[in-house]
KOLPA-589717 format. One line per 5 residues: number of its first residue (from 1); for each residue x, y negated, z of C-alpha. Coordinates in nm, 4 decimals. Layout:
// KOLPA-589717
NUM> X/Y/Z; ... $
//
This chain:
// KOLPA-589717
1> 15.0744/-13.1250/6.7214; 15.1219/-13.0097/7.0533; 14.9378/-12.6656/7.1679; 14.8241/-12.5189/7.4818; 14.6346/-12.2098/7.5429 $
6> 14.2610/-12.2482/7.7107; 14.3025/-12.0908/8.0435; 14.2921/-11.7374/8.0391; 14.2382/-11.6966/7.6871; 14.4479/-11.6090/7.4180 $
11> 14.2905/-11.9510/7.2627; 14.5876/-12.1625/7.1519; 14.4475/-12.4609/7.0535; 14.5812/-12.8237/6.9706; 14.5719/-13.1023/7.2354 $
16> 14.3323/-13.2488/7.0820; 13.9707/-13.1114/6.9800; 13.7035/-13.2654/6.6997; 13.4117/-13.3337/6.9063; 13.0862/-13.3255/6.7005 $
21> 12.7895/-13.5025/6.8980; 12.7729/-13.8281/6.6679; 12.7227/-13.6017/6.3245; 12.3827/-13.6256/6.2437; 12.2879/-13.9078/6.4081 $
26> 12.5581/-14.1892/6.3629; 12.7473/-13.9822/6.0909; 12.5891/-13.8491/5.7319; 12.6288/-13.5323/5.6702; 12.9401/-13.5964/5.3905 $
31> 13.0769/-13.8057/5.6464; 13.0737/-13.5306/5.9335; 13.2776/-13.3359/5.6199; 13.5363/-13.6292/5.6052; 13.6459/-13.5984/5.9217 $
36> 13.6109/-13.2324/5.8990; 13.8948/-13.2150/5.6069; 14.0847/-13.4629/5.7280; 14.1524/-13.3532/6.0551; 14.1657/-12.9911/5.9582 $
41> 14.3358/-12.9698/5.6097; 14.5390/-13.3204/5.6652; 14.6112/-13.2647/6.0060; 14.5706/-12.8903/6.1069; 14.3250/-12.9653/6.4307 $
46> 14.1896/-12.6546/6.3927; 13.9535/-12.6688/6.7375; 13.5956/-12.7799/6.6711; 13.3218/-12.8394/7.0015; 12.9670/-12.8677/6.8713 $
51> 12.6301/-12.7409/7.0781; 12.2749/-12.6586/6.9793; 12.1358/-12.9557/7.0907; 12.3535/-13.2176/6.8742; 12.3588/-13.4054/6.7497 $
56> 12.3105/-13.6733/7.0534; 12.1110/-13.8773/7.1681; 11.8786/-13.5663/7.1184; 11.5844/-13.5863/6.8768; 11.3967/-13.2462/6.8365 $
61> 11.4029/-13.3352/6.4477; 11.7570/-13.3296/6.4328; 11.8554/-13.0860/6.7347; 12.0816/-12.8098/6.5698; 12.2150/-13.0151/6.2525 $
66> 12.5232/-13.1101/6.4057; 12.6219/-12.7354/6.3533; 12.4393/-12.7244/5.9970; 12.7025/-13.0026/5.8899; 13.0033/-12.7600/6.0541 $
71> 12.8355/-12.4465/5.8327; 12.8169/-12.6075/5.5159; 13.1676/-12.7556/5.5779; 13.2406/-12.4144/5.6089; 13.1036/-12.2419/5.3331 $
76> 13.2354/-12.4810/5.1212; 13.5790/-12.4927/5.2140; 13.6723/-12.1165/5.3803; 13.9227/-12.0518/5.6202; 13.6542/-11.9536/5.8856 $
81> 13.9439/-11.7384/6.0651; 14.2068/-12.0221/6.1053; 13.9602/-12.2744/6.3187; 13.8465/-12.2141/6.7254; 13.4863/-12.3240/6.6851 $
86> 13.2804/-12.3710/7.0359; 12.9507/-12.4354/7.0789; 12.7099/-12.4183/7.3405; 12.3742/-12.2802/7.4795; 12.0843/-12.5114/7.5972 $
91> 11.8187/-12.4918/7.8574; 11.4896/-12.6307/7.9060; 11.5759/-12.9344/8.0969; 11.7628/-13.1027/7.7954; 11.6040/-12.9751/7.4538 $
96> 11.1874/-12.9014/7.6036; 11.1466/-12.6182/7.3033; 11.3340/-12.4296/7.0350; 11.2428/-12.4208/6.6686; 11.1359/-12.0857/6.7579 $
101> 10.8506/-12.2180/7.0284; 11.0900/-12.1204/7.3220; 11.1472/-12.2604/7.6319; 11.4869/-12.2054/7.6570; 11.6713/-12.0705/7.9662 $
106> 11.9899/-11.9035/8.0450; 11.7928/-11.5705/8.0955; 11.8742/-11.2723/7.8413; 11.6543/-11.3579/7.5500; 11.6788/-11.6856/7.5579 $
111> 12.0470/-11.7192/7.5700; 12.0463/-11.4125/7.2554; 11.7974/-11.6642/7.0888; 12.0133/-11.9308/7.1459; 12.3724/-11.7711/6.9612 $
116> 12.1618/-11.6142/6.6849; 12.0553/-11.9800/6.6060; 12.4010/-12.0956/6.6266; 12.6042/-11.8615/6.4405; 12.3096/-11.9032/6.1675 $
121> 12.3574/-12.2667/6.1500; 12.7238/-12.2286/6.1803; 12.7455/-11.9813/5.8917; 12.9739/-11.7650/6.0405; 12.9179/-11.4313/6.2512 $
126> 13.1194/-11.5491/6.5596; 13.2170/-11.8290/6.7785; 13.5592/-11.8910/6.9781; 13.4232/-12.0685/7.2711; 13.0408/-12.0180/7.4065 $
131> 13.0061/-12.2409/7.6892; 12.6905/-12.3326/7.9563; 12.6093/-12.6549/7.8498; 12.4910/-12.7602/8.1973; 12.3186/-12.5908/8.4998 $
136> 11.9784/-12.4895/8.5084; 11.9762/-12.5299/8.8783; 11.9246/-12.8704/8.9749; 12.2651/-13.0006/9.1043; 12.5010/-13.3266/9.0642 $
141> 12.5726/-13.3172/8.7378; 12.5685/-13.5812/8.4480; 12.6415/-13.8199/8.6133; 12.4558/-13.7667/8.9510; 12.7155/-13.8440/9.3074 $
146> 12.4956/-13.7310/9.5432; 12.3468/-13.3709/9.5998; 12.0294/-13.2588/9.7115; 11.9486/-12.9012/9.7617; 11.6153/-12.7685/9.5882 $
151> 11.4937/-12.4849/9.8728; 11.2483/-12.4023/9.5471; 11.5057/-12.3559/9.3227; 11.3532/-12.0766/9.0540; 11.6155/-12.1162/8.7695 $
156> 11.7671/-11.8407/8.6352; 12.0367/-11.6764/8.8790; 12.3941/-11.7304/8.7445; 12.4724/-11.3374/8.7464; 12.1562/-11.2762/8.4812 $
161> 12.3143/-11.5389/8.2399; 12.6546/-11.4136/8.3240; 12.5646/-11.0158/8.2602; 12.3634/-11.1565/7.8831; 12.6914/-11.3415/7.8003 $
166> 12.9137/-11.0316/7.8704; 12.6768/-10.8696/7.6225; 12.7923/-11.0924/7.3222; 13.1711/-11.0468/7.4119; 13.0943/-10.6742/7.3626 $
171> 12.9175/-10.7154/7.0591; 13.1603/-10.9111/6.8739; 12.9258/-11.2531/6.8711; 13.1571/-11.4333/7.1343; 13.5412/-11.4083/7.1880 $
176> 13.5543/-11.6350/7.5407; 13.2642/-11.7968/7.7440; 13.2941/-12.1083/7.9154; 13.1048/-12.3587/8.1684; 13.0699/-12.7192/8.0900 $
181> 12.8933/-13.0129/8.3557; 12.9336/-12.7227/8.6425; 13.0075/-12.8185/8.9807; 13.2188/-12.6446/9.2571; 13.0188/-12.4279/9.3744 $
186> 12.9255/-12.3104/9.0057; 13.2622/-12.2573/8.8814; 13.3022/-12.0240/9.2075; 13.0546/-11.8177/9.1829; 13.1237/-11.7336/8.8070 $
191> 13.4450/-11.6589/8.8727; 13.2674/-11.4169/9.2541; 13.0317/-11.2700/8.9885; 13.2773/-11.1765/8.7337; 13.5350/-11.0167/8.9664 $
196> 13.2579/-10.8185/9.1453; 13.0255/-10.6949/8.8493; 13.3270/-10.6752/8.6275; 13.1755/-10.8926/8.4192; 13.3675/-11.1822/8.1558 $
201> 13.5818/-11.4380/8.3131; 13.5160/-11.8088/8.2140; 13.8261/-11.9583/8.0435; 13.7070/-12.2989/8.0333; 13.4952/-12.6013/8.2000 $
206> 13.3989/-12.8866/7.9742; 13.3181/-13.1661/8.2023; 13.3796/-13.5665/8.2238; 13.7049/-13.6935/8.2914; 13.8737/-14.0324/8.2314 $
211> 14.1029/-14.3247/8.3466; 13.7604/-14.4503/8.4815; 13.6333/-14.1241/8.5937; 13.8860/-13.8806/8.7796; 13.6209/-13.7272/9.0450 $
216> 13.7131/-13.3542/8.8427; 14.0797/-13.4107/9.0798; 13.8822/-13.3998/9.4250; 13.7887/-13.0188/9.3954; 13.7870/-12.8678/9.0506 $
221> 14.1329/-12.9164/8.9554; 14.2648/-12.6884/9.2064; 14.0070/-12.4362/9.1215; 14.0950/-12.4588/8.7914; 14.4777/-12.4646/8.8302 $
226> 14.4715/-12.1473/9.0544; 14.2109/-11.9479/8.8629; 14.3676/-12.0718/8.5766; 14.0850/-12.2450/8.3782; 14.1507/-12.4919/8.1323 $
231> 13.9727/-12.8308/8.1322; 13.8319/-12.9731/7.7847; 13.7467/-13.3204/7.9172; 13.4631/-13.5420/7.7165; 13.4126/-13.9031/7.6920 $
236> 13.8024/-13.9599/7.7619; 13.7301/-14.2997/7.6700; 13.4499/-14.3487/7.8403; 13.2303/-14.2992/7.4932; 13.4225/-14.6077/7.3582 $
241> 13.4323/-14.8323/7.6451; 13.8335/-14.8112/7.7167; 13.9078/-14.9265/7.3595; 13.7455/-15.2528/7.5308; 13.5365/-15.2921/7.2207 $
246> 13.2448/-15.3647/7.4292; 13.4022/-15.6407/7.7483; 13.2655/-15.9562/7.7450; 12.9335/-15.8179/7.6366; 13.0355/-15.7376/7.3375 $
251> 12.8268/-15.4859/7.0732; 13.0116/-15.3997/6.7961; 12.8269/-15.2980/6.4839; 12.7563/-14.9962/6.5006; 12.9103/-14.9351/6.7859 $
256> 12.6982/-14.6361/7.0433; 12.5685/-14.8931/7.3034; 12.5103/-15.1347/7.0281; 12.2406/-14.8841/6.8827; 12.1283/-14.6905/7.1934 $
261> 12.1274/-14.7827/7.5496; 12.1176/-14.4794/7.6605; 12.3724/-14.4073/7.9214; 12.5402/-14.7416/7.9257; 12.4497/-14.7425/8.3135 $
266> 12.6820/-14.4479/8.3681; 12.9303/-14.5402/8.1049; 12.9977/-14.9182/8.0912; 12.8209/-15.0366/8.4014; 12.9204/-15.3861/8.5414 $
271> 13.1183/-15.2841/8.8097; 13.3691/-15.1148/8.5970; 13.3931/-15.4098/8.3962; 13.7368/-15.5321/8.5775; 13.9200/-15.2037/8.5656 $
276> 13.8268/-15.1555/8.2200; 13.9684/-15.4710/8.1528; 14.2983/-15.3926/8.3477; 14.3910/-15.0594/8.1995; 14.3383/-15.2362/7.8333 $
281> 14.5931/-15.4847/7.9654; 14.8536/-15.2044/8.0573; 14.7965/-15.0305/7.7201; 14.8552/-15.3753/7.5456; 15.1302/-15.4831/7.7495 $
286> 15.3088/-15.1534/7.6882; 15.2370/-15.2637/7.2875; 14.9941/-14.9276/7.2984; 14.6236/-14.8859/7.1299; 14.3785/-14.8690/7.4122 $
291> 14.2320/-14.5830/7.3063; 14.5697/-14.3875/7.3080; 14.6861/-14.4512/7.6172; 14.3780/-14.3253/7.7404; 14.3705/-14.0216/7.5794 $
296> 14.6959/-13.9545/7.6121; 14.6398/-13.9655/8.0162; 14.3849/-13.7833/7.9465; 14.6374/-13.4862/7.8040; 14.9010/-13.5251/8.0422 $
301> 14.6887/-13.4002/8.3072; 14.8057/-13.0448/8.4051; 14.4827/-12.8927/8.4316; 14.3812/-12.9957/8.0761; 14.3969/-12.7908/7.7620 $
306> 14.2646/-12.9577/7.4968; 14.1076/-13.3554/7.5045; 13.7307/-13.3897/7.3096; 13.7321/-13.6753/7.0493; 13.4207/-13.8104/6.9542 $
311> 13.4434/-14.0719/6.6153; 13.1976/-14.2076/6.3684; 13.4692/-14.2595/6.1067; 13.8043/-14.1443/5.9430; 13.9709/-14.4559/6.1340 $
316> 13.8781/-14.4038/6.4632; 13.9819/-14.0118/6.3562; 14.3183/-14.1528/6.2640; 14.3651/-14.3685/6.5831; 14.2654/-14.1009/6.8101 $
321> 14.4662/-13.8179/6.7112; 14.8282/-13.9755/6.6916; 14.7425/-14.0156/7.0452; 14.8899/-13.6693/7.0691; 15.2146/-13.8197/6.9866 $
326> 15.1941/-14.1032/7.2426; 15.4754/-14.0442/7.5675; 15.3060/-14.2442/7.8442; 15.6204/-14.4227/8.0943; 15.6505/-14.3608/8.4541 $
331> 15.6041/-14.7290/8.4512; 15.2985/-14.7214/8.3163; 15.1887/-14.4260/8.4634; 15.2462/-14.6031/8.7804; 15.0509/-14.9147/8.6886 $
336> 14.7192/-14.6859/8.5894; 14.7589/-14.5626/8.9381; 14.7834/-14.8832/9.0641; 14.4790/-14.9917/8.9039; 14.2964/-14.6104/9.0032 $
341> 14.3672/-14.7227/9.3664; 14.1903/-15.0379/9.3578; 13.8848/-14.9251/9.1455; 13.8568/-14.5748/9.1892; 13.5714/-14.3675/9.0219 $
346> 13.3926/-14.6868/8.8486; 13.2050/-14.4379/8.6096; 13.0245/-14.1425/8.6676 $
//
């Protein structure tokens, strides 16, 4: 399989990265191990994304066994030094408390609390990747277009979080940090912080990006192709919607929006019914898979380095990665563009 290196790092890491979220909620734990061995020993996608708060939709009961399932994989099979694992740290405004009784933050402790959890769960005694999982601040993010400015605003200040995640590059616990649902504005002044306190660099920004979503273009691309920050898009397909499993009001058993309806509004609203239905045309005119071609867009982009799959079984697994193998035609470039023109942004 194809391999680019994340950003600035000296991460070199297959197109194509095992996204976690589902695993321990949708998946069993053996299952999560399936697709575990079959993409790493079968395949040799060797770059993992998990966080502390998977598995999703979060359940305090269940928040942090996403990366149990990744440990136990681990200790069972070895090989701990061929994978990139990344994970993330948490804050208050996602997962209320910690095991430990915590609020969490981004602040020193918290964020120390936060990897000590992770690598613990993880069963090893570093990770690759450790990425923001989302401002504290309150800003446009998950889905929110519009901004408004909080004159209150008393989250932690970026340079404090910055300053504790320089500490665990020194101490061994973290290779490369990264950003993930950041903004502008927060990608800037990580990279203003870093330059003037001398300070880690991010290498990456994990944020939403796909055929139906392409607002990362407007202002973070360039950011990220000039300060040379890679991109590890999630939901590239829209968290299942461009396979078109779910037009016509469709819910597949099973299926995420069959079981939870929690962020069908941003993912499959109505209004993005027609180009959802379009770019499943294209892919089947062009005798493609749906889900392919739009991961395979999804990796042509220039300012991606690696493409998050998400899959509740060894199928979907199967599908999803020989998208790596799939050369999209200028035709059919053209024709997504086409389509992009007339129903731009549909998802958010």
């Amino acid at each position: 399989m194809q391999k680019r290196t994340i950003g600035s790092s000296d991460l070199e890491v297959p197109v194509i990265c095992l996204g976690s979220m589902n695993w321990g909620q949708q998946n069993t734990e053996a299952e999560a191990h399936a697709q575990l061995s079959y993409a790493i020993t079968e395949k040799g996608l060797n770059f993992i994304d998990t966080a502390e708060i998977y598995p999703i939709p979060p359940d305090k009961e269940k928040q942090g066994r996403t990366e149990a399932y990744i440990g136990t994989w681990l200790k069972k099979n070895g090989g701990r030094d061929k994978l990139i694992i990344a994970t993330k740290t948490a804050t208050s405004n996602s997962i209320g408390t910690r095991d430990t009784g915590e609020t969490p933050h981004y602040d020193r402790k918290s964020i120390r609390e936060a990897i000590d959890g992770s690598l613990k769960r993880l069963q090893t005694d570093y990770v690759d990747l450790y990425q923001v999982h989302y401002p504290e601040r309150k800003a446009n993010f998950f889905g929110t277009r519009g901004y408004t400015h909080d004159k209150n605003d008393n989250s932690t200040p970026i340079e404090e979080t910055l300053e504790a995640l320089g500490e665990l590059v020194k101490e061994g616990k973290v290779r490369y940090i990264g950003v993930s649902n950041e903004t502008p504005w927060g990608v800037s002044e990580y990279l203003r912080i870093a330059r003037e306190k001398s300070l880690p660099k991010i290498v990456s920004i994990q944020n939403q990006y796909s055929l139906l979503s392409r607002t990362f273009e407007i202002g973070l691309a360039e950011i990220c192709l000039r300060e040379n920050i890679g991109l590890l898009p999630y939901s590239p397909l829209s968290m299942g919607v461009l396979t078109g499993k779910y037009l016509g009001g469709a819910k597949p058993a099973g299926a995420r929006f069959t079981l939870y309806d929690r962020n069908v509004a941003r993912y499959n609203p109505p209004h993005a019914q027609e180009a959802i239905k379009r770019y499943v045309k294209i892919a089947k005119d062009h005798g493609l898979d749906p889900a392919q071609m739009a991961l395979a867009f999804a990796i042509s982009r220039e300012f991606v380095s690696s493409v998050i799959i998400g899959c509740t079984s060894v199928d979907q697994l199967k599908t999803d990665i020989a998208s790596a193998d799939v050369n999209l035609s200028e035709e059919l470039m053209a024709e997504i563009e086409k389509v992009y023109t007339a129903f731009p942004d549909v998802t958010h």
